[in-house]
Backbone as JSON Lines, residues from 0, in Angstrom:
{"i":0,"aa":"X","n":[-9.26,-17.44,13.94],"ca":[-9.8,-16.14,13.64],"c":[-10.4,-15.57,14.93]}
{"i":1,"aa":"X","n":[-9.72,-14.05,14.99],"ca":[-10.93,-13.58,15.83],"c":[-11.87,-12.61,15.51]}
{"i":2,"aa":"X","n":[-12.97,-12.56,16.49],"ca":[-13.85,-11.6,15.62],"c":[-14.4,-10.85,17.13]}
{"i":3,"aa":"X","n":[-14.15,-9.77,17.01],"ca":[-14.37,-8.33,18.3],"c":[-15.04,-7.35,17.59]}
{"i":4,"aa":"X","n":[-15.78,-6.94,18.9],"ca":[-16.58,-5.42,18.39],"c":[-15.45,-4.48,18.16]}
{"i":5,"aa":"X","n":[-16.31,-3.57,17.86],"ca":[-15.49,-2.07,17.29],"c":[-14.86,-1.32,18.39]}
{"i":6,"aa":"X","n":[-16.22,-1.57,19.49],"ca":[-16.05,-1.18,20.84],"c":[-14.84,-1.85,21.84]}
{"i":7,"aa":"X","n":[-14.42,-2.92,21.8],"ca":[-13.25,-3.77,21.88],"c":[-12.26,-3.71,21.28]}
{"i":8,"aa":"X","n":[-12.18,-3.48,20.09],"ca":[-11.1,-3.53,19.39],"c":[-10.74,-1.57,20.0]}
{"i":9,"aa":"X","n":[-11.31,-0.15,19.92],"ca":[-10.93,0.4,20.22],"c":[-10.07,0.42,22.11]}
{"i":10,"aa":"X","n":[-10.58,-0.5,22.62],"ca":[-10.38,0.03,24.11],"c":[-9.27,-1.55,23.66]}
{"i":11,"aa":"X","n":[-9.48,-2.35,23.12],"ca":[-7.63,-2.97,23.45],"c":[-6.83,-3.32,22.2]}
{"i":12,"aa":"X","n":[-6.6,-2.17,21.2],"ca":[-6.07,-2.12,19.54],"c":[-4.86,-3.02,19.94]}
{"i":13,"aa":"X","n":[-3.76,-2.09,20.88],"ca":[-2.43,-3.05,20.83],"c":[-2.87,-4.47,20.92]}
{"i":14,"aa":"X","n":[-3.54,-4.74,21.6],"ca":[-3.67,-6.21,21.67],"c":[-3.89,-6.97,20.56]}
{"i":15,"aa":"X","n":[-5.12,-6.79,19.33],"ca":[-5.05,-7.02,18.3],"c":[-4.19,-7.03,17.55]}
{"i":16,"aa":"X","n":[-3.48,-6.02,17.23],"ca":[-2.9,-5.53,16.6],"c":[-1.19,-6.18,16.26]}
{"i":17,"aa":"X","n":[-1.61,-6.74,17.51],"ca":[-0.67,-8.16,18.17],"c":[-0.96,-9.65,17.5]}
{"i":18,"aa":"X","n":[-2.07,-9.78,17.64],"ca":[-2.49,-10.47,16.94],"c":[-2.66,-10.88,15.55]}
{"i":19,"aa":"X","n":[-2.64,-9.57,14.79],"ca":[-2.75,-9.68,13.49],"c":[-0.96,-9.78,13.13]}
{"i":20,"aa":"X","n":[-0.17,-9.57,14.13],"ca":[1.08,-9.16,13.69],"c":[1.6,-10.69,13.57]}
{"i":21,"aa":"X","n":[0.84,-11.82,14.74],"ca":[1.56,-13.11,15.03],"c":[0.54,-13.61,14.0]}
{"i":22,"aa":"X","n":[0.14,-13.52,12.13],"ca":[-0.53,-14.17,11.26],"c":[-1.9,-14.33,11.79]}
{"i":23,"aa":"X","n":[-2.51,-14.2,12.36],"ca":[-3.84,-14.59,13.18],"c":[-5.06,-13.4,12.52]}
{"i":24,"aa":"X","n":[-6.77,-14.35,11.94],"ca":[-6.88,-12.95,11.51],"c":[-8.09,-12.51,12.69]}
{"i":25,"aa":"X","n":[-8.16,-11.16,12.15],"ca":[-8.82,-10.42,13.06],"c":[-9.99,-9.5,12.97]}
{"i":26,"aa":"X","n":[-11.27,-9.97,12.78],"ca":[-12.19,-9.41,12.28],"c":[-13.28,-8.79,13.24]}
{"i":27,"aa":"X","n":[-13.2,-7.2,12.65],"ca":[-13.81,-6.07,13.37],"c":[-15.17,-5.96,12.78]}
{"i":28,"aa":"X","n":[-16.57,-6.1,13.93],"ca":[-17.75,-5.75,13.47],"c":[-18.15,-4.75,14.55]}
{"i":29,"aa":"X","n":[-18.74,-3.6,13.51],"ca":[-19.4,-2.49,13.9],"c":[-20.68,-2.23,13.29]}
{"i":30,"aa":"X","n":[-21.66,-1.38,14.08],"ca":[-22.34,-1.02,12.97],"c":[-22.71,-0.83,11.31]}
{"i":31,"aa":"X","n":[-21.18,-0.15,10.77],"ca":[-21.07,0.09,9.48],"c":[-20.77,-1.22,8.51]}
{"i":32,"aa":"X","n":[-20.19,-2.04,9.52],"ca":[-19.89,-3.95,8.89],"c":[-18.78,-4.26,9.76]}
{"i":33,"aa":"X","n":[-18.35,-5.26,9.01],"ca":[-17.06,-6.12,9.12],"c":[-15.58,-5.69,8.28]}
{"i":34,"aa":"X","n":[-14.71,-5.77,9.26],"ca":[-13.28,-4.93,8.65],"c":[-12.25,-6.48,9.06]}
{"i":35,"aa":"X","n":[-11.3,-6.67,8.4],"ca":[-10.15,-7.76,8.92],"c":[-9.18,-6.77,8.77]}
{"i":36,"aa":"X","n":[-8.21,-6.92,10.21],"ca":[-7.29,-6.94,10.12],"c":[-6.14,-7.41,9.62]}
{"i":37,"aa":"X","n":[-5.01,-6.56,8.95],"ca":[-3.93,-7.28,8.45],"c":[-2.65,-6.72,8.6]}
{"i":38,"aa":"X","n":[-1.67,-6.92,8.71],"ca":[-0.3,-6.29,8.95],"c":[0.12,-5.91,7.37]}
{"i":39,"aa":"X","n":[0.76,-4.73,6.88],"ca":[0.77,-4.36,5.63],"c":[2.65,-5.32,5.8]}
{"i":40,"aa":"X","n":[2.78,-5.87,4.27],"ca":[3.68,-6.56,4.1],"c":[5.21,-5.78,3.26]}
{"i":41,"aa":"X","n":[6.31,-5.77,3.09],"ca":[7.61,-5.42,2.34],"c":[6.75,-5.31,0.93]}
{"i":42,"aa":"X","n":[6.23,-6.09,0.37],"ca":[5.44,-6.37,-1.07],"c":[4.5,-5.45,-0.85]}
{"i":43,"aa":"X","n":[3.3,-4.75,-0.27],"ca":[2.06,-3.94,0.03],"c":[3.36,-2.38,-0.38]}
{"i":44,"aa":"X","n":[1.98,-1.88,-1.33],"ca":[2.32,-0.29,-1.68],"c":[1.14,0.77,-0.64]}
{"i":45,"aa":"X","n":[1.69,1.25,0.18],"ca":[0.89,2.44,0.31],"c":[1.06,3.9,0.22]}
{"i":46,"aa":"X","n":[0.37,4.12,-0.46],"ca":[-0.09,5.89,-1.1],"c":[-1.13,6.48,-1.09]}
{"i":47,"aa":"X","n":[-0.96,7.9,-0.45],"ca":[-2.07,8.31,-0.26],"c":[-2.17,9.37,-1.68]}
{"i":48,"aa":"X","n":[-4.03,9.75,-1.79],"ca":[-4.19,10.12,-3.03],"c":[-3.81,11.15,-4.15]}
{"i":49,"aa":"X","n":[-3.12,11.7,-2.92],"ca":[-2.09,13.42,-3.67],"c":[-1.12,12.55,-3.8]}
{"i":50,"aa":"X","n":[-0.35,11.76,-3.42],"ca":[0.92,10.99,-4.02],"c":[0.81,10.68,-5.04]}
{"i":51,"aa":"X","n":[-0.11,9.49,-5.29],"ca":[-0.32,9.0,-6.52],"c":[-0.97,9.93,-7.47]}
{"i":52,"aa":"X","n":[-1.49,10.67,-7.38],"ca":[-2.01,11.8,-8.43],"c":[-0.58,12.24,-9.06]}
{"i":53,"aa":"X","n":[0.55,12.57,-8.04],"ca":[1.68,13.15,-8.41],"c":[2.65,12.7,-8.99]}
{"i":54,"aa":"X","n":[2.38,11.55,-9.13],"ca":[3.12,10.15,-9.56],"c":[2.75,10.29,-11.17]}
{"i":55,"aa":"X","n":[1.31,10.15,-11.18],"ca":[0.59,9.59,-12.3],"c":[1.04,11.08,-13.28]}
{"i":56,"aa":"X","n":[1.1,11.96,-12.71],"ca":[1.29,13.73,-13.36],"c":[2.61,13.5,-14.24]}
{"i":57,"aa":"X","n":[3.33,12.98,-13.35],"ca":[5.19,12.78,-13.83],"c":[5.43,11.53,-14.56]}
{"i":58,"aa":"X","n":[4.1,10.21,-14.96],"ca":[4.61,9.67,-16.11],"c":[3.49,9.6,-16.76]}
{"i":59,"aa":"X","n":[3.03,10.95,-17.32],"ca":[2.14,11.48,-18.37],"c":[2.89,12.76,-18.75]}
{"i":60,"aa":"X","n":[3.49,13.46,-17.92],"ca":[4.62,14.13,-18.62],"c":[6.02,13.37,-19.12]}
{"i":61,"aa":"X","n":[6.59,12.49,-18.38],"ca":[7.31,11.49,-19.24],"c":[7.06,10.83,-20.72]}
{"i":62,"aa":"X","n":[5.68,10.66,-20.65],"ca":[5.02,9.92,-21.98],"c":[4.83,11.11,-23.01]}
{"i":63,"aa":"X","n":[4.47,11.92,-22.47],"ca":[4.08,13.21,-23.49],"c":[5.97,13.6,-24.15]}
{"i":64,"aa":"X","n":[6.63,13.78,-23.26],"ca":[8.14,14.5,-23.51],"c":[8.84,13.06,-24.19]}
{"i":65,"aa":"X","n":[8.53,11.94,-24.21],"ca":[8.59,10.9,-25.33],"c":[8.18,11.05,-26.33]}
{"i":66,"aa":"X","n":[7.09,10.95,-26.67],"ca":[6.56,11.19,-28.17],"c":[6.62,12.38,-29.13]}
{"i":67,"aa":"X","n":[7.47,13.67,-27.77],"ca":[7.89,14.4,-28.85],"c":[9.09,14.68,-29.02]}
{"i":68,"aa":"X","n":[9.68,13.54,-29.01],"ca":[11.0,13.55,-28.74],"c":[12.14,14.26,-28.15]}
{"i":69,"aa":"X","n":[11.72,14.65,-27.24],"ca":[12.46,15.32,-25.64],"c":[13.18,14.49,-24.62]}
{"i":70,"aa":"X","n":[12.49,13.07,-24.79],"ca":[12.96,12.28,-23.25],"c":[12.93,10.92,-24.17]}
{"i":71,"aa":"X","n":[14.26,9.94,-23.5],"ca":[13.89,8.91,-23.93],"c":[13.41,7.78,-21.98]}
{"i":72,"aa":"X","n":[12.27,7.27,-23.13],"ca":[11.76,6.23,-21.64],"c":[12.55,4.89,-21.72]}
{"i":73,"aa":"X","n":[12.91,4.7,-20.3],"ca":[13.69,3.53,-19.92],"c":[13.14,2.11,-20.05]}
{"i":74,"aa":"X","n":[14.13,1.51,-20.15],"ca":[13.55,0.19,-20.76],"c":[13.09,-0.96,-19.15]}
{"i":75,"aa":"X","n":[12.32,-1.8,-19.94],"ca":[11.45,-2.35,-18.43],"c":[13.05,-3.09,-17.86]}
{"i":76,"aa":"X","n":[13.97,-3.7,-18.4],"ca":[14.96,-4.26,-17.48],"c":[15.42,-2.88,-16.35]}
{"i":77,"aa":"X","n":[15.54,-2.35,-17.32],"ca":[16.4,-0.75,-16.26],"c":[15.66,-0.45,-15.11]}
{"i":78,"aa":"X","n":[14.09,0.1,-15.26],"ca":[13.02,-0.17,-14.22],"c":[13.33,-1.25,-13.23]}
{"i":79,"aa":"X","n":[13.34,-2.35,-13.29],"ca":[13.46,-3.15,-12.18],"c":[14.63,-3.57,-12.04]}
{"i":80,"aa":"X","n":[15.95,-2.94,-12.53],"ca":[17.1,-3.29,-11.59],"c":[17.01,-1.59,-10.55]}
{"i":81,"aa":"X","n":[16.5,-0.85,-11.03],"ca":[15.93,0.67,-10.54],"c":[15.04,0.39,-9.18]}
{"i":82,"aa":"X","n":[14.44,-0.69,-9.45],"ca":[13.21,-1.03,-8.07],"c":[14.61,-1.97,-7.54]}
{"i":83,"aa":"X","n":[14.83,-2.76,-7.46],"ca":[15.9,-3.69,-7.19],"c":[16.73,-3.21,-6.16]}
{"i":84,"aa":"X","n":[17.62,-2.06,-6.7],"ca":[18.58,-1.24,-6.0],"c":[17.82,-0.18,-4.92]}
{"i":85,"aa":"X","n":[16.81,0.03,-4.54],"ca":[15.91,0.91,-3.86],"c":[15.69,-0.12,-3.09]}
{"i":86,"aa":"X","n":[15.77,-1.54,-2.82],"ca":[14.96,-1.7,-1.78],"c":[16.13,-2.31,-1.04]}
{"i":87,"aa":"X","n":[17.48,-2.7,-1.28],"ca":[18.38,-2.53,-0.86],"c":[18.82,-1.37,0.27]}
């Protein structure tokens, strides 16, 4: 493990950043606390909060246009041969 100021970690990021990339962890203390570094993984989702708001909008209108019988919702196999073929 390493552990660098805030002040360090800004003046040599690539270097860390290196570090966190070769599994190694990497823990940032500043004033405000302690942060670890991590490399986001194939498995890690990131979304920022207008995405997911927009996400969440379109299967609450899916669910709503289900129950009144407008839309039919897909079944969980279909979903993940759906995730399956996307990451292909």
């Amino acid at each position: 493990m390493v552990v660098v100021t805030g002040r360090d970690f800004r003046a040599n990021t690539a270097k860390y950043v290196n570090v966190a990339y070769r599994g190694e962890d990497v823990v940032v203390k500043s004033r405000v606390g302690s942060f670890r570094i991590v490399p986001i993984t194939e498995d890690d989702i990131v979304v920022n909060k207008r995405d997911l708001a927009s996400e969440l909008r379109g299967a609450l209108i899916e669910a709503k246009e289900s129950i009144e019988g407008k839309r039919r919702l897909n079944t969980l196999d279909h979903l993940i041969n759906e995730l399956r073929d996307s990451n292909d």
